[in-house]
PyMOL Python script that loads the backbone (N, CA, C, O; Angstrom):
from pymol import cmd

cmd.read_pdbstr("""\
ATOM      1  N   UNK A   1      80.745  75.536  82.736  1.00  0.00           N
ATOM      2  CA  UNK A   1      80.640  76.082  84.074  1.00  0.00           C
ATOM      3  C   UNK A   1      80.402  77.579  83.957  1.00  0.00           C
ATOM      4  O   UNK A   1      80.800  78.164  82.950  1.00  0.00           O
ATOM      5  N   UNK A   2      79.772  78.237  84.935  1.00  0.00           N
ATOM      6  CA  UNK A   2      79.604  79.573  85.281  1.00  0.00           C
ATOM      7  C   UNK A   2      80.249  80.218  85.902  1.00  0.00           C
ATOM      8  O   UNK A   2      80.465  79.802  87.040  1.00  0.00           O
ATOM      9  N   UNK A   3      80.817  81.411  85.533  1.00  0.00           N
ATOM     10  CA  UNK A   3      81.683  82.074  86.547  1.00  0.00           C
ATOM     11  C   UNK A   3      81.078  83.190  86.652  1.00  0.00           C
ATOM     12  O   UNK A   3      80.675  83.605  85.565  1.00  0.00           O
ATOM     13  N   UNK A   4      80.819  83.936  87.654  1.00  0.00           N
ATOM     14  CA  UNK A   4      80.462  85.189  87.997  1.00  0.00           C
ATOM     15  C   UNK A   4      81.431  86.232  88.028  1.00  0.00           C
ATOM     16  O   UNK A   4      82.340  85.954  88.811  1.00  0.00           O
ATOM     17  N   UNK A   5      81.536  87.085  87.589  1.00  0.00           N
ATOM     18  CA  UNK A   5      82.535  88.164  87.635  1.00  0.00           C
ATOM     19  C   UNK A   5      82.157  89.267  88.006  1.00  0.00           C
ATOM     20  O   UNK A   5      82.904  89.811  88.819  1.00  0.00           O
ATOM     21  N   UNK A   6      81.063  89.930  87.646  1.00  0.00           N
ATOM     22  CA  UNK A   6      80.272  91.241  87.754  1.00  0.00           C
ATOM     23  C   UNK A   6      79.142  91.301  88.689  1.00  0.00           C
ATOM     24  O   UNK A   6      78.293  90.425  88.856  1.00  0.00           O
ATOM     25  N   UNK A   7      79.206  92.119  89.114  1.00  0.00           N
ATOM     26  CA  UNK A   7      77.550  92.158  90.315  1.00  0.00           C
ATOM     27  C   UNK A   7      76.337  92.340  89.464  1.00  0.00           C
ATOM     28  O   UNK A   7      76.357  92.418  88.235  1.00  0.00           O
ATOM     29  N   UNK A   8      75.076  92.414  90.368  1.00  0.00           N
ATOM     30  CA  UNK A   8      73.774  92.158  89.399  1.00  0.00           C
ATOM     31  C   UNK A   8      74.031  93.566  88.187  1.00  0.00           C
ATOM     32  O   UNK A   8      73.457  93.355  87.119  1.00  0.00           O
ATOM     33  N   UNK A   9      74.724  94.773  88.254  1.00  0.00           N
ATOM     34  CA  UNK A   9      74.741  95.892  87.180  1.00  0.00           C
ATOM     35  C   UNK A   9      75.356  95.846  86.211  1.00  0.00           C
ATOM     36  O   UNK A   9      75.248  96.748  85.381  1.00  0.00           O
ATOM     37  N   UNK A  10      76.334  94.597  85.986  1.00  0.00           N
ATOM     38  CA  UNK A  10      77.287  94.248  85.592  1.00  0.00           C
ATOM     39  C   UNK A  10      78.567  95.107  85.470  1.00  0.00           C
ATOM     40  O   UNK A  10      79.299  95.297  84.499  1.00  0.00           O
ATOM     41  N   UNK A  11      78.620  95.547  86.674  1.00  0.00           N
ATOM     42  CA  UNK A  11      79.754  96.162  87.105  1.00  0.00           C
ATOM     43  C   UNK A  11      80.765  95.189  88.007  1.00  0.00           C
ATOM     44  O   UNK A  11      80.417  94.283  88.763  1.00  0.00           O
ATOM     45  N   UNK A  12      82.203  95.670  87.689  1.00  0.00           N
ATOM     46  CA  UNK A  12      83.206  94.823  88.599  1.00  0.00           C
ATOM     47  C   UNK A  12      84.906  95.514  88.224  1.00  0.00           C
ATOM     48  O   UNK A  12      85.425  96.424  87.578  1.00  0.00           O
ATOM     49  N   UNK A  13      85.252  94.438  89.072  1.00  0.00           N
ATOM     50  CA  UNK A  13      87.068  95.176  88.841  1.00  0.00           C
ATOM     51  C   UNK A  13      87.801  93.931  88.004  1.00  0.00           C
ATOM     52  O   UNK A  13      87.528  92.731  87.984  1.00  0.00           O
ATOM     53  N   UNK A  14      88.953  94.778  87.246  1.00  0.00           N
ATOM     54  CA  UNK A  14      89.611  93.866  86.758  1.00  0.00           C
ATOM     55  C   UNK A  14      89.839  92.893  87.310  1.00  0.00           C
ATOM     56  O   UNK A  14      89.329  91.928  86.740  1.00  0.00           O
ATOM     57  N   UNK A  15      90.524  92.589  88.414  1.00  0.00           N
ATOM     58  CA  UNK A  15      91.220  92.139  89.397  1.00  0.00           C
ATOM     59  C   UNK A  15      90.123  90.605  89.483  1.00  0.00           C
ATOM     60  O   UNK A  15      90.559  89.486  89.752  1.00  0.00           O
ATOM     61  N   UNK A  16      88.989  90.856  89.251  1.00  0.00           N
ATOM     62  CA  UNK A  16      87.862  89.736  89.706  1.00  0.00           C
ATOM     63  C   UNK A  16      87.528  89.356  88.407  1.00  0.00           C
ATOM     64  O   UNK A  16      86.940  88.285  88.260  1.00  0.00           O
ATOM     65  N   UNK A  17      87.789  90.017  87.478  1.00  0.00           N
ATOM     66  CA  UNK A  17      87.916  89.053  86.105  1.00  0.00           C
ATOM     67  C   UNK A  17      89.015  88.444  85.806  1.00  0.00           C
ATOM     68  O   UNK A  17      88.982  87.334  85.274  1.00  0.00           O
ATOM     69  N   UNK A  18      90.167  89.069  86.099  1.00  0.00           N
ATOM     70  CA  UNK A  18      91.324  88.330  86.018  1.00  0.00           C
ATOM     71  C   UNK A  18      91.349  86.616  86.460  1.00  0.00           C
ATOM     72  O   UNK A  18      91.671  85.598  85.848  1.00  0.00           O
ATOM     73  N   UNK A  19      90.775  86.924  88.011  1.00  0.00           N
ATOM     74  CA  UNK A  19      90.246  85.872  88.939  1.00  0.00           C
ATOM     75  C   UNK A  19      89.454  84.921  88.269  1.00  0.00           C
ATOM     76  O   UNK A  19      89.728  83.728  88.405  1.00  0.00           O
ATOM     77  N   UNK A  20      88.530  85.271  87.580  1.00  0.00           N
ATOM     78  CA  UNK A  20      87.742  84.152  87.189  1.00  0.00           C
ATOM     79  C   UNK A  20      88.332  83.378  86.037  1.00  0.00           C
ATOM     80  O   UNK A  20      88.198  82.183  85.773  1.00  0.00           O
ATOM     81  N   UNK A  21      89.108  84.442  85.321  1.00  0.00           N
ATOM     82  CA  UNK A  21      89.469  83.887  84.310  1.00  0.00           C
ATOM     83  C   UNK A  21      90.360  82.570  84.614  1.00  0.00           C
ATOM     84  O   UNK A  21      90.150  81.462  84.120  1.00  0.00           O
ATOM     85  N   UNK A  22      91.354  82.887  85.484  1.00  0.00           N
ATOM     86  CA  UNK A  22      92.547  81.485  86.130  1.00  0.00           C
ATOM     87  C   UNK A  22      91.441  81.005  87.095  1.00  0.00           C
ATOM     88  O   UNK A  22      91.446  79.782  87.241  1.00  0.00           O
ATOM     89  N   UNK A  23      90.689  81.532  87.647  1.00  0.00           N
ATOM     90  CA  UNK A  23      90.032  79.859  88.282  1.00  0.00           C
ATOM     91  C   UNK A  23      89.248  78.589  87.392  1.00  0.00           C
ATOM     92  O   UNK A  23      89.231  77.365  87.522  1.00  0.00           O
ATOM     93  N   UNK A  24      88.445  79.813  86.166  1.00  0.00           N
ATOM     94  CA  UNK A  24      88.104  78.668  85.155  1.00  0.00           C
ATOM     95  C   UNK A  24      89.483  77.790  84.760  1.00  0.00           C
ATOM     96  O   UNK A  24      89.628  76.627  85.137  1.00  0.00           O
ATOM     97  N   UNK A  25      90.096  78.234  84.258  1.00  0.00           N
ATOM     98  CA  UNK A  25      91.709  77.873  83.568  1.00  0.00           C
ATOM     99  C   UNK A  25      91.940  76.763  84.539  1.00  0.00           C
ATOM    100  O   UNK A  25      92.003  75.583  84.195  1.00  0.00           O
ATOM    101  N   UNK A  26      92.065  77.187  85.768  1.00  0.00           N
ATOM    102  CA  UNK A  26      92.534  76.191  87.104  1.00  0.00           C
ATOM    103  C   UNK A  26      91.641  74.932  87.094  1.00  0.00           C
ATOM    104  O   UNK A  26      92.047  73.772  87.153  1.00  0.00           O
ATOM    105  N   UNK A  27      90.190  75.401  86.998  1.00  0.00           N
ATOM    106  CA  UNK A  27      89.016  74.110  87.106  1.00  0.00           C
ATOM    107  C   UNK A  27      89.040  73.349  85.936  1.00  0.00           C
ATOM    108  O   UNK A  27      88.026  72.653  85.890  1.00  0.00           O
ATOM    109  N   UNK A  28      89.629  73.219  85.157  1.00  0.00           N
ATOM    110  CA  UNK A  28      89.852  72.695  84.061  1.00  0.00           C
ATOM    111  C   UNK A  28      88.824  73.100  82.251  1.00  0.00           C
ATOM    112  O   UNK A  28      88.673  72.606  81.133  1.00  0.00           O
ATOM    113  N   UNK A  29      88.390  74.295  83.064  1.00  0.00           N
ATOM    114  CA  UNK A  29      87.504  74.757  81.041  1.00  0.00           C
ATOM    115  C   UNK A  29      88.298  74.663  79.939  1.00  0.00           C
ATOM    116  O   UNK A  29      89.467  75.020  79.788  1.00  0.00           O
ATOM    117  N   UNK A  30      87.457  74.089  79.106  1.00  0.00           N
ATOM    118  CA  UNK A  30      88.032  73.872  78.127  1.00  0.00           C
ATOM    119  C   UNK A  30      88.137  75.250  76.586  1.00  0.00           C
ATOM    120  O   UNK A  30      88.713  75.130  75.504  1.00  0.00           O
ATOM    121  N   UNK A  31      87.528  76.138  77.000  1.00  0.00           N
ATOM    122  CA  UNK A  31      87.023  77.315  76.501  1.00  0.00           C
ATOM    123  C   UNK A  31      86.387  78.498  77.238  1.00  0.00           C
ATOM    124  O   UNK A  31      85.186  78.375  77.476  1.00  0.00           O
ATOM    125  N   UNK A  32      86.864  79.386  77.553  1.00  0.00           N
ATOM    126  CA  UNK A  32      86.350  80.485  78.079  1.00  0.00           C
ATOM    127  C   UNK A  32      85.730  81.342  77.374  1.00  0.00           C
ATOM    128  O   UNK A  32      86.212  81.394  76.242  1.00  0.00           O
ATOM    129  N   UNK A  33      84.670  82.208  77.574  1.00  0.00           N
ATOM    130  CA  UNK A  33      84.089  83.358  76.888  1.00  0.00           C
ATOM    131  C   UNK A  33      84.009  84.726  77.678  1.00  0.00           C
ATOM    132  O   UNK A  33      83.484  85.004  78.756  1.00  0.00           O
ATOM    133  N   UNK A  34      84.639  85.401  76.858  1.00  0.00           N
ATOM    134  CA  UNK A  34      84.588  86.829  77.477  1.00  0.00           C
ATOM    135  C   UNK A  34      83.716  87.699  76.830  1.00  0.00           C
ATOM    136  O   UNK A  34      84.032  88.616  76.073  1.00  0.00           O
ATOM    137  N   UNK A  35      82.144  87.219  77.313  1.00  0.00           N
ATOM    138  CA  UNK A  35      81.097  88.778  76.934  1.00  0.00           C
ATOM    139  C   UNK A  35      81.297  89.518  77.692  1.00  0.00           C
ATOM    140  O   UNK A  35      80.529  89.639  78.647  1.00  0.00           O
ATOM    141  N   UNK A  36      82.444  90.320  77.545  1.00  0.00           N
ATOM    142  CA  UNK A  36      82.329  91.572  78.556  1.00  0.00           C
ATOM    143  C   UNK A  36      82.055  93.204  77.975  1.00  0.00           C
ATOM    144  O   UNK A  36      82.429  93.465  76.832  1.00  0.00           O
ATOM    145  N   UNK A  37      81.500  94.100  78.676  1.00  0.00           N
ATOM    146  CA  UNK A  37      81.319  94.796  77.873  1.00  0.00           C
ATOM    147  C   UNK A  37      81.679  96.428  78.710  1.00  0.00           C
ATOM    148  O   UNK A  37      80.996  96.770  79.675  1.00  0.00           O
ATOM    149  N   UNK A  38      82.675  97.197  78.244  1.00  0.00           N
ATOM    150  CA  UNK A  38      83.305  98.250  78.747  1.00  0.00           C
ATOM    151  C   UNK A  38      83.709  98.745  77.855  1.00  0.00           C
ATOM    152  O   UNK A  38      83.498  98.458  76.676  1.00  0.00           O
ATOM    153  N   UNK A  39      84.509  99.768  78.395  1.00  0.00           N
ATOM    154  CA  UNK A  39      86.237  99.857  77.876  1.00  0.00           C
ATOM    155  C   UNK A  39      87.384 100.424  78.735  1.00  0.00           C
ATOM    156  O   UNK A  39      87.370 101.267  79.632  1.00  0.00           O
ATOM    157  N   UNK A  40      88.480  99.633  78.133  1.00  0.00           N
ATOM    158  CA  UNK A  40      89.919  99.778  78.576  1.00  0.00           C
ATOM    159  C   UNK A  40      90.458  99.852  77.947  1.00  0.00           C
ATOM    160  O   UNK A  40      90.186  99.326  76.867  1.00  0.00           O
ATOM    161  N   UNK A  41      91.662 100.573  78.132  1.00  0.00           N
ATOM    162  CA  UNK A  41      91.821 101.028  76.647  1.00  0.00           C
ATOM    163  C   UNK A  41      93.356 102.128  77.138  1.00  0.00           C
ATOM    164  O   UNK A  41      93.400 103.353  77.021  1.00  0.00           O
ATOM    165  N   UNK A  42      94.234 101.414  77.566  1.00  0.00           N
ATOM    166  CA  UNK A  42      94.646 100.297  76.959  1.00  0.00           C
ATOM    167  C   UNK A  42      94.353  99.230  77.650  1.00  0.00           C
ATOM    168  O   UNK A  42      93.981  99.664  78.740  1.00  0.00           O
ATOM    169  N   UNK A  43      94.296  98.011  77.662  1.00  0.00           N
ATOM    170  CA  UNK A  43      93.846  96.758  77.940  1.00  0.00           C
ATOM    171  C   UNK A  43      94.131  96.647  79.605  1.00  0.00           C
ATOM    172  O   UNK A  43      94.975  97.446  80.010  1.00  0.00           O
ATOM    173  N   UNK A  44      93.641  95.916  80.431  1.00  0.00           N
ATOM    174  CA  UNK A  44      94.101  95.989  82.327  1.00  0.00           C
ATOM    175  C   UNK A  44      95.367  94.738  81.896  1.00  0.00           C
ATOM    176  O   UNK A  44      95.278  93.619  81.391  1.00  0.00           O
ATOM    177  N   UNK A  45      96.186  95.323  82.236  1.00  0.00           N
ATOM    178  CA  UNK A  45      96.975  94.087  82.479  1.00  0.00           C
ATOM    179  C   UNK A  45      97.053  92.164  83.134  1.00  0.00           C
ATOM    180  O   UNK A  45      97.418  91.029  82.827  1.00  0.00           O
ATOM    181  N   UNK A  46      96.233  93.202  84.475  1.00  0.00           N
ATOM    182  CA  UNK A  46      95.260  91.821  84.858  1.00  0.00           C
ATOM    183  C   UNK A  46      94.765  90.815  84.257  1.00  0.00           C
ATOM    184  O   UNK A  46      94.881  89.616  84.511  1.00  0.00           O
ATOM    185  N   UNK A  47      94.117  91.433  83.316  1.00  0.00           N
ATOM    186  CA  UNK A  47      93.482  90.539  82.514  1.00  0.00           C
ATOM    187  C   UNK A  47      93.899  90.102  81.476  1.00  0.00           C
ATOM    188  O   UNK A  47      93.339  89.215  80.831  1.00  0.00           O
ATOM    189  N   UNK A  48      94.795  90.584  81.213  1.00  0.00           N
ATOM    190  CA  UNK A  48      96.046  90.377  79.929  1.00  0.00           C
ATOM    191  C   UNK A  48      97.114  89.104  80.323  1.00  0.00           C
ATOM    192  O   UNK A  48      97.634  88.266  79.587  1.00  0.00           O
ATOM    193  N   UNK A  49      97.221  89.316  81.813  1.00  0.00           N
ATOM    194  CA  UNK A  49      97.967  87.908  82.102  1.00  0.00           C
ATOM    195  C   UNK A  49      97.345  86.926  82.326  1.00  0.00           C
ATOM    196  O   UNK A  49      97.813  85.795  82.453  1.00  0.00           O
ATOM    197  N   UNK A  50      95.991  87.312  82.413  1.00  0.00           N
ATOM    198  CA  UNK A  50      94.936  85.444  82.966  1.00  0.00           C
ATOM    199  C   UNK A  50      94.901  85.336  81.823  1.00  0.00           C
ATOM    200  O   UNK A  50      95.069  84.142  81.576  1.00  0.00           O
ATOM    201  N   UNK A  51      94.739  86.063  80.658  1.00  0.00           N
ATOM    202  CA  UNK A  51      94.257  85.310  79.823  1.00  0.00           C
ATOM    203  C   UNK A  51      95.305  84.502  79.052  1.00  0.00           C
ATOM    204  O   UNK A  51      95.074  83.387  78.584  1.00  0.00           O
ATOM    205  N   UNK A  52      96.848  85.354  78.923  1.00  0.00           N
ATOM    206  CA  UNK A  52      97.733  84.454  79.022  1.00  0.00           C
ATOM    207  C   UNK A  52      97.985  83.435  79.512  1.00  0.00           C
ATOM    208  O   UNK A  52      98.371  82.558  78.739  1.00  0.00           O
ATOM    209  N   UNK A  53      97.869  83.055  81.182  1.00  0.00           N
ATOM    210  CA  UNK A  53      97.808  82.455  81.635  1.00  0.00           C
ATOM    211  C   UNK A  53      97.040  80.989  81.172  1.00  0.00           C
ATOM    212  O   UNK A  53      97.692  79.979  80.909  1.00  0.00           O
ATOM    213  N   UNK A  54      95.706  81.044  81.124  1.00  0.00           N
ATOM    214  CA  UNK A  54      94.379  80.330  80.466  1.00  0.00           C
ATOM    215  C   UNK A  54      95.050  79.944  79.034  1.00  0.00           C
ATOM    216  O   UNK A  54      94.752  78.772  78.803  1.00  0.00           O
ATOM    217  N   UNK A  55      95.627  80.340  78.271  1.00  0.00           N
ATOM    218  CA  UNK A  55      95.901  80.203  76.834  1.00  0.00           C
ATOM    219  C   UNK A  55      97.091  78.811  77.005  1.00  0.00           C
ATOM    220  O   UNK A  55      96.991  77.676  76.538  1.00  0.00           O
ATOM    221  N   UNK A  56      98.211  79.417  77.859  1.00  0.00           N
ATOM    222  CA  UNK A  56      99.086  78.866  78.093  1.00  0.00           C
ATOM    223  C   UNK A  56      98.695  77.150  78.556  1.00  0.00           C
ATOM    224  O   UNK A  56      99.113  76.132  78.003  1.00  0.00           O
ATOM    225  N   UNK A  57      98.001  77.230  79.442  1.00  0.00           N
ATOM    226  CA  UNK A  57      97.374  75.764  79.970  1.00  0.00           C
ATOM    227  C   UNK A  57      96.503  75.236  79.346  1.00  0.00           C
ATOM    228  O   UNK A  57      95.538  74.747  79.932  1.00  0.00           O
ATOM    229  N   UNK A  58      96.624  75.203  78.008  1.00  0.00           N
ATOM    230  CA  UNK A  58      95.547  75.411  76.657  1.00  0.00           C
ATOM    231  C   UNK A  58      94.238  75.573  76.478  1.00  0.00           C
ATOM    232  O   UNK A  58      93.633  74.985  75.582  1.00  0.00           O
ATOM    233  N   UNK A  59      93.712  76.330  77.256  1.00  0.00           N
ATOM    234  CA  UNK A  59      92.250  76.620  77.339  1.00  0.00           C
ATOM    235  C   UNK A  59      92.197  78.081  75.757  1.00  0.00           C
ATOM    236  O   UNK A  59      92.964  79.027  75.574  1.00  0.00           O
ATOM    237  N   UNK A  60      91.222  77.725  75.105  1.00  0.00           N
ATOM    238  CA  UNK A  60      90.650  78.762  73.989  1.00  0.00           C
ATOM    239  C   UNK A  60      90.012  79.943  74.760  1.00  0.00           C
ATOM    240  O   UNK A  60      89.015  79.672  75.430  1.00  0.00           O
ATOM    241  N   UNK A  61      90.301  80.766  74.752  1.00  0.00           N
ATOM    242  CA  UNK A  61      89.441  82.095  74.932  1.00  0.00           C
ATOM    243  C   UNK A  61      89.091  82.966  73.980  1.00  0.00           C
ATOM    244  O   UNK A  61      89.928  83.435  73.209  1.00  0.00           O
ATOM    245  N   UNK A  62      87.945  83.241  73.940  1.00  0.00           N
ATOM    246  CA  UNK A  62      87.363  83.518  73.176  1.00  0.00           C
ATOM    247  C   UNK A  62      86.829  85.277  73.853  1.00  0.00           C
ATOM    248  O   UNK A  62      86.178  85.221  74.897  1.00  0.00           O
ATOM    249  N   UNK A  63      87.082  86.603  73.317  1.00  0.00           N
ATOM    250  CA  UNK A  63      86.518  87.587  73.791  1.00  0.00           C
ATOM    251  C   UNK A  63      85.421  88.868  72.141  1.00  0.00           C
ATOM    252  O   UNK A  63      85.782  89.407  71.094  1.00  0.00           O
ATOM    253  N   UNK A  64      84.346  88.768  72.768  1.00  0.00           N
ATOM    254  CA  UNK A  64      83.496  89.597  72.226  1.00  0.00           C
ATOM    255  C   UNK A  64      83.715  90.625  71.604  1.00  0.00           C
ATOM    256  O   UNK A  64      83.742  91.387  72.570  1.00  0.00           O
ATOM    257  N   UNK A  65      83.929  91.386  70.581  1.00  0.00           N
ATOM    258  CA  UNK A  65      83.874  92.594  70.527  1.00  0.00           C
ATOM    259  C   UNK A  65      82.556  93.481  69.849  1.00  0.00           C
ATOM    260  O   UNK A  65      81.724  92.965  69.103  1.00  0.00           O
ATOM    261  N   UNK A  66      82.553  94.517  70.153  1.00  0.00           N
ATOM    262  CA  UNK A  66      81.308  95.300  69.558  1.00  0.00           C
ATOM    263  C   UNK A  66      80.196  95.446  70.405  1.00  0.00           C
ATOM    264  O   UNK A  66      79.039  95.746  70.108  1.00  0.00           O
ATOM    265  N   UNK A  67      80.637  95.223  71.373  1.00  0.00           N
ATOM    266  CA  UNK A  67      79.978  95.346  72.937  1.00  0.00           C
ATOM    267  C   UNK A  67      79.461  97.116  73.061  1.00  0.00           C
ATOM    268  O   UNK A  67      78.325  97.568  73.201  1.00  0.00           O
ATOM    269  N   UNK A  68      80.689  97.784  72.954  1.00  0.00           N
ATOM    270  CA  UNK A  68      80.493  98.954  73.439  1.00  0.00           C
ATOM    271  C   UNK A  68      81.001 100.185  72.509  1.00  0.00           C
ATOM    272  O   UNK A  68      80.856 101.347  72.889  1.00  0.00           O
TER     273      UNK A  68
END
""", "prot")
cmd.dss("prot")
cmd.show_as("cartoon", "prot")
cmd.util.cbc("prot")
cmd.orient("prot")
C-alpha cells in the first residue's frame, strides 16, 4: 500500500508521518519503508513512537539512511 506523507516538494510535518506510519501499522502492513529524507536531529519523537508503535504490532520498519 501507499501512504502519502509529504506534499508534491516533499515537504511535511512530523506529526503526518507519525500518522502514516500507525495508519499503515493499523491497515495491517506487513513492512513499512521510511525513504525519508531530512534531518532531525535529535529524532521527532512523533515519529519515534509510531514507529514503536508499528514495531510493537509486529510490522518491520525499515528506514533509509544516507539520504541527506
Amino acid at each position: 500500500m501507499a501512504v502519502k506523507v509529504l506534499d508534491a516538494t516533499g515537504s511535511g510535518f512530523n506529526s503526518d508521518i507519525g500518522q502514516g506510519i500507525e495508519w499503515a501499522a493499523s491497515q495491517g502492513a506487513d513492512i513499512i519503508n521510511l525513504s525519508l529524507r531530512g534531518s532531525c536531529n535529535p529524532p521527532a519523537q512523533v515519529i519515534s513512537d509510531a514507529v514503536d508503535t508499528a514495531i510493537a504490532a509486529g510490522v518491520v520498519v525499515i528506514a533509509a539512511t544516507g539520504n541527506d
